[in-house]
C-alpha positions in Angstrom: 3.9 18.6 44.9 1.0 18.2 47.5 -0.6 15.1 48.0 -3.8 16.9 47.1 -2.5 18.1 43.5 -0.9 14.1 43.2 -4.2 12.8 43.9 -6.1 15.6 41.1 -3.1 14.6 38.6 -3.5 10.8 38.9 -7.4 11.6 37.3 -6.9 14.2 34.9 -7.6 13.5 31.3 -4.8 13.4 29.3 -4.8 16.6 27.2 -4.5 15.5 24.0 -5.1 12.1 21.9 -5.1 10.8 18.4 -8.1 10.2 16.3 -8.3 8.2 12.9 -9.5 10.3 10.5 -12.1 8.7 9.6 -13.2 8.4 13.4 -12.8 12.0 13.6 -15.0 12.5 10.3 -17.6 10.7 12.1 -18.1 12.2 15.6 -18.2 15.4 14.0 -14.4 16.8 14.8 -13.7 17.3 10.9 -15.7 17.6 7.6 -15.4 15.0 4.7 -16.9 12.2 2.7 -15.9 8.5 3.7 -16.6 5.8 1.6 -17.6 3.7 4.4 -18.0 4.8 7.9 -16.2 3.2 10.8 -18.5 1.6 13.3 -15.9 2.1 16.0 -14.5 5.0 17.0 -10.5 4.5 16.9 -8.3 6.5 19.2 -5.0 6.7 19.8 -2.8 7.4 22.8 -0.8 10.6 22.3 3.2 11.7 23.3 5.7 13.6 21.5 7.9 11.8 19.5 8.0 8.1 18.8 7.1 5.4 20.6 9.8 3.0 22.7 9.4 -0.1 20.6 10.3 -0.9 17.3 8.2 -2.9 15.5 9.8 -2.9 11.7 6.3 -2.6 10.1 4.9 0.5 12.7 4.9 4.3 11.3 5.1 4.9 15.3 8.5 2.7 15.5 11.1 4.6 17.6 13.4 4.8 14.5 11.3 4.8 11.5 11.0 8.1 9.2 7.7 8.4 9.2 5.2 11.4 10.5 4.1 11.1 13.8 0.3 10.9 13.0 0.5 7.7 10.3 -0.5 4.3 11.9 -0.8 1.9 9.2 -1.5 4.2 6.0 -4.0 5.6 8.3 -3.5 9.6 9.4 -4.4 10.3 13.4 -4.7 14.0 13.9 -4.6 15.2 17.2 -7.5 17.2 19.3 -8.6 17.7 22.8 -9.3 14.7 24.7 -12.3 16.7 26.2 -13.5 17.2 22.9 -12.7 13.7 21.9 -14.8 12.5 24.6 -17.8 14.7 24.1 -18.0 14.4 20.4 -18.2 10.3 21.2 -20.6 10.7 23.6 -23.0 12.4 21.0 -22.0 9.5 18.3 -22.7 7.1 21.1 -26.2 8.5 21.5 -26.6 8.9 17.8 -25.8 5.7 17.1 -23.0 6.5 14.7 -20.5 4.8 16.6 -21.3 1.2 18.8 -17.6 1.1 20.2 -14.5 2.5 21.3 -10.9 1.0 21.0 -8.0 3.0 21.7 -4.4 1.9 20.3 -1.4 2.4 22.8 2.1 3.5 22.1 4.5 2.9 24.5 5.9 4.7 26.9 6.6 5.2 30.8 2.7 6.5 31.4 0.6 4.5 29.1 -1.5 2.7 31.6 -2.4 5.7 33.4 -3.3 7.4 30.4 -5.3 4.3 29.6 -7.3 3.8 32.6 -8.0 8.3 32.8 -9.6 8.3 29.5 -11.8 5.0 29.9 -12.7 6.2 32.9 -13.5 10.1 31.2 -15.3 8.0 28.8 -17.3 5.7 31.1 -18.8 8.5 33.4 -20.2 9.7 30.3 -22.2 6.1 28.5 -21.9 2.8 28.9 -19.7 1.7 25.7 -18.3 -1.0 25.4 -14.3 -0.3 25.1 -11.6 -1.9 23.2 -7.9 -1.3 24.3 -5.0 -2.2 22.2 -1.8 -3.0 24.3 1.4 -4.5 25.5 1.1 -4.9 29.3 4.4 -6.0 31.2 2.7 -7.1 34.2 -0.4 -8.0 35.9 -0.9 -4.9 37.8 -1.5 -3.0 34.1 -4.4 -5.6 33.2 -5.5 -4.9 36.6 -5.7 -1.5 36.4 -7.8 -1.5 32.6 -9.9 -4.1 33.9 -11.4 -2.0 36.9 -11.2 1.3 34.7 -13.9 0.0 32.7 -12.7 -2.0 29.8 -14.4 -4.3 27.8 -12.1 -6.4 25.7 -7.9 -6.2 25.5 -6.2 -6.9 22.3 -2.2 -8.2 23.1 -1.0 -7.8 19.4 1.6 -11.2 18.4 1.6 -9.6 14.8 4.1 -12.1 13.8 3.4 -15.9 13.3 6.5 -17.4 14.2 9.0 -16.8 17.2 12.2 -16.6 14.6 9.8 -13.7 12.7 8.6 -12.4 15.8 12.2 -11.9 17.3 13.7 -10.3 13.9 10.8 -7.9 13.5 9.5 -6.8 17.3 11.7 -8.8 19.3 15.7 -8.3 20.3 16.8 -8.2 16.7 14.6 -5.3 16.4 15.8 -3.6 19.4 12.4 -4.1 20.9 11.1 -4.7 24.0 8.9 -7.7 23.2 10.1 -11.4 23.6 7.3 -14.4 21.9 7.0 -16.4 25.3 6.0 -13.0 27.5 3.2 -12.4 24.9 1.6 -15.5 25.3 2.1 -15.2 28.9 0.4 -12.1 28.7 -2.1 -13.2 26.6 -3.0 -16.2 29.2 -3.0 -14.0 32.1 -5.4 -11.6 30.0 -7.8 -14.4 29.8 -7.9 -15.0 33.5 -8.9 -11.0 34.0 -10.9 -10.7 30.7 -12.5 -14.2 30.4 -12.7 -16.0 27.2 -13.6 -14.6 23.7 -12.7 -10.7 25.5 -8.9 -11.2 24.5 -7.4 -10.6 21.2 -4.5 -10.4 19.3 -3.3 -9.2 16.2 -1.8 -11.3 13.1 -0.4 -9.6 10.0 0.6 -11.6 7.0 2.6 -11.2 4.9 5.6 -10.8 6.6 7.5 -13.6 5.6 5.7 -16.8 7.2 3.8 -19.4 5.7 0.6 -20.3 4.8 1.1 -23.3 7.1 2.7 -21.2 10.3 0.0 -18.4 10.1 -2.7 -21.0 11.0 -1.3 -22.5 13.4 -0.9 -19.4 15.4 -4.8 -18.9 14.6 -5.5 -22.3 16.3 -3.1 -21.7 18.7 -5.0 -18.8 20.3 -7.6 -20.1 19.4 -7.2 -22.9 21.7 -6.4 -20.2 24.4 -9.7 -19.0 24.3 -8.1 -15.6 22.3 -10.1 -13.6 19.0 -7.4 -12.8 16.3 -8.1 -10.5 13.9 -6.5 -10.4 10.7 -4.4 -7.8 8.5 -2.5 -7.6 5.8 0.9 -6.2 5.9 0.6 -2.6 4.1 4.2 -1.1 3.5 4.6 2.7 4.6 7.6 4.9 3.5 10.0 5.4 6.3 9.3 2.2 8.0 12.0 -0.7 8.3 9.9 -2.8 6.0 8.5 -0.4 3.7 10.1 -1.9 0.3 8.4 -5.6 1.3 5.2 -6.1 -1.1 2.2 -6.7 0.5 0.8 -10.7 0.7 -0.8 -11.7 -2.8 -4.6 -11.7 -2.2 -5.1 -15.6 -2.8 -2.5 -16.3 0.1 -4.6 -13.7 2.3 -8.5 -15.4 1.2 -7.0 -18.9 2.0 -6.4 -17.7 5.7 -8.9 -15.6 6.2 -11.2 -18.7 5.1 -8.9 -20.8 7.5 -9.6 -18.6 10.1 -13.0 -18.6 9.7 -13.5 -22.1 10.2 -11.2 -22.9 13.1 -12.8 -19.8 15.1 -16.2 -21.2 14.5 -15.4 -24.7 15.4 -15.6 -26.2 11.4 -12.6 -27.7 11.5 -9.0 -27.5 13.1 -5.3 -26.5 11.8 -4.6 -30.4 12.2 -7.4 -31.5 9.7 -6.2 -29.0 7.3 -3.7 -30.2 4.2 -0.8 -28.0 2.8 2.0 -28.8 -0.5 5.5 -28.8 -0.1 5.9 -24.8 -0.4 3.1 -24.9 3.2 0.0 -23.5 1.0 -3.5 -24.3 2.3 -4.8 -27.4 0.0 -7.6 -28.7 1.9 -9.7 -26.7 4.9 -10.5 -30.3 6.6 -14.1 -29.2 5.4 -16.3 -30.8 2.3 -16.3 -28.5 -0.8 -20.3 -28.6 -0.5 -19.6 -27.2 3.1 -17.6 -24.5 1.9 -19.4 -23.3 -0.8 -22.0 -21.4 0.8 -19.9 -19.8 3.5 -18.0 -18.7 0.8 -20.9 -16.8 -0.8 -21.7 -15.5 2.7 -18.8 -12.9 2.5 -18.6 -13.5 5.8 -14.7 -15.1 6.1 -13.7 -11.9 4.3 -15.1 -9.1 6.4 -12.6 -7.5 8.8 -12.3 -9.6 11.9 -11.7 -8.7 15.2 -13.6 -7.4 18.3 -17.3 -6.7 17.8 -18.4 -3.5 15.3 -14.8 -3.2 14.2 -14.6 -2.9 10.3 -11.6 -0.4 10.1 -12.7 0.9 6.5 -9.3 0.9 4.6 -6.9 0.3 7.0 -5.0 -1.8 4.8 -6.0 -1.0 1.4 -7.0 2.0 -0.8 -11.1 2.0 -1.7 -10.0 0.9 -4.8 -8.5 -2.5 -4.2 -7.5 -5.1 -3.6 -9.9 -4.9 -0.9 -8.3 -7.4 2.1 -10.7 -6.7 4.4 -14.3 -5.9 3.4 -15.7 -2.8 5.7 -19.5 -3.4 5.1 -20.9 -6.8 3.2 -19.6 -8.3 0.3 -21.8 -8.0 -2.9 -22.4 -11.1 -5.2 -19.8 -10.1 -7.8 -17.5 -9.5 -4.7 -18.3 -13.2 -3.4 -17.7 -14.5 -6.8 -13.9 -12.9 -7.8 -13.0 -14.3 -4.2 -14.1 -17.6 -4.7 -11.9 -17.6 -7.5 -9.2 -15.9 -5.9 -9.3 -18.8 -3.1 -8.7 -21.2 -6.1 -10.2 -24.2 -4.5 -9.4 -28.1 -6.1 
């Protein structure tokens, strides 16, 4: 190959990538009705086949059973990444979208796949970008950093290293190891600064009450956003017969969360019973209270205008993540379901 067709290869497009549904409902690539409307638009690296890892909760885990378009219960369909970019452009313009954050398999090209369609996407409007990753070294943060992007999410997903190992790790037969994500993670903060880092912390997959916030302080304490979601079994996945977390389990952290990320209190204030439930926030009741009512522990958290409608829950409940504002009767079945002493 020339070096002239090396050099036209290294910033082609990709030809294809993965849109959520409802993302794709949005920008105007398919018809439908949504019952709420994603305020980012959520893309998806695309290959054939599976990706490397094998993340025991992942639809895209190298050997689980499921079709190639599911992430979460979510479908991805694919289309031109052309048209992909053009139809977000118009959104952009339109205001129907305020972000972009593409999701990354894994595989040999990812990162230049990455950094082509940020770039595709940033010659065309300034909007802020999201990507979701697992970098193995500097040179890949490097390389999203001066393509354009905004924020990087490093997903953990797991709370403990004994989880992580048994459901990402080497008992998975993936590539991931705890200590290399939180080196990551650090090293993310040094490119990204401060508050422009996340990662990813789904419960329900077999830690405590107790162990899940102390991750959330823990990155925290980094100067890293996590964003919460509740584990959603999907047929043909390596944990599809585990139940998802009760709701009361899921409001208690997401209320935990809440407070530690906004500086209210701290995981070692906090009081838990023998079985590692949350039995006091380390905040006054009369404190509480009203930021309860707010709704505002209980939206989906995460990077800014990111409310993933659904992603974890059918529109008819339980709802664990509220897309769009919680109404007063909404407030008041979660304050019970927090079932604060």
């Amino acid at each position: 190959m020339t070096k002239t067709l090396v050099e036209k290869e290294k910033h082609e497009i990709p030809s294809h990538i993965r849109v959520s549904i409802g993302t794709a409902m949005v920008i105007g690539l398919l018809e439908g009705k949504l019952d709420v409307a994603p305020t980012t638009a959520y893309l998806m690296t695309y290959k054939e086949g599976k990706c490397t890892a094998n993340c025991g909760f992942c639809p895209q885990a190298r050997t689980s059973q499921c079709k190639t378009e599911l992430l979460s219960r979510v479908t991805w369909p694919t289309f031109s990444s052309r048209s992909v970019v053009l139809c977000v452009t118009s959104a952009f313009h339109s205001s129907k979208i305020r972000r972009v954050c593409i999701q990354a398999l894994n595989y040999p090209t990812v990162f230049s796949d990455l950094c082509r369609i940020v770039k595709a996407l940033k010659q065309q409007i300034e909007v802020p970008v999201s990507v979701s990753c697992q970098p193995s070294k500097r040179a890949d943060l490097q390389c999203l950093y001066e393509a354009g992007v905004n924020r990087i999410g490093i997903p953990l997903d797991v709370a403990t290293e004994k989880l992580f190992d048994l459901i990402k790790g080497a008992k998975a037969g993936g590539p991931y190891r705890w200590e290399n994500q939180f080196r990551q993670l650090k090293d993310a903060v040094e490119f990204f600064g401060k508050g422009n880092v996340s990662t990813h912390l789904i419960v329900g997959l077999g830690e405590t009450e107790k162990e899940a916030v102390a991750l959330i302080q823990r990155c925290t304490d980094l100067g890293v956003t996590l964003a919460l979601f509740a584990f959603t079994p999907v047929r043909g996945t390596i944990l599809s017969s585990k139940p998802q977390p009760s709701i009361e389990t899921y409001r208690r952290i997401q209320l935990a969360r809440y407070l530690i990320v906004n500086c209210m209190t701290r995981f070692e204030d906090m009081h838990f019973d023998k079985k590692e439930k949350i039995t006091a926030f380390g905040v006054p009741k009369e404190k509480l209270l009203p930021i309860i009512e707010s709704g505002e522990p209980f939206l989906t958290s995460g990077c800014p205008d990111c409310n993933r409608p659904f992603y974890n829950e059918k529109p008819s409940g339980p709802i664990y993540n509220y897309p769009r504002r919680v109404t007063t009767k909404e407030a008041f079945l979660i304050s019970k379901q927090l079932t604060l002493k």
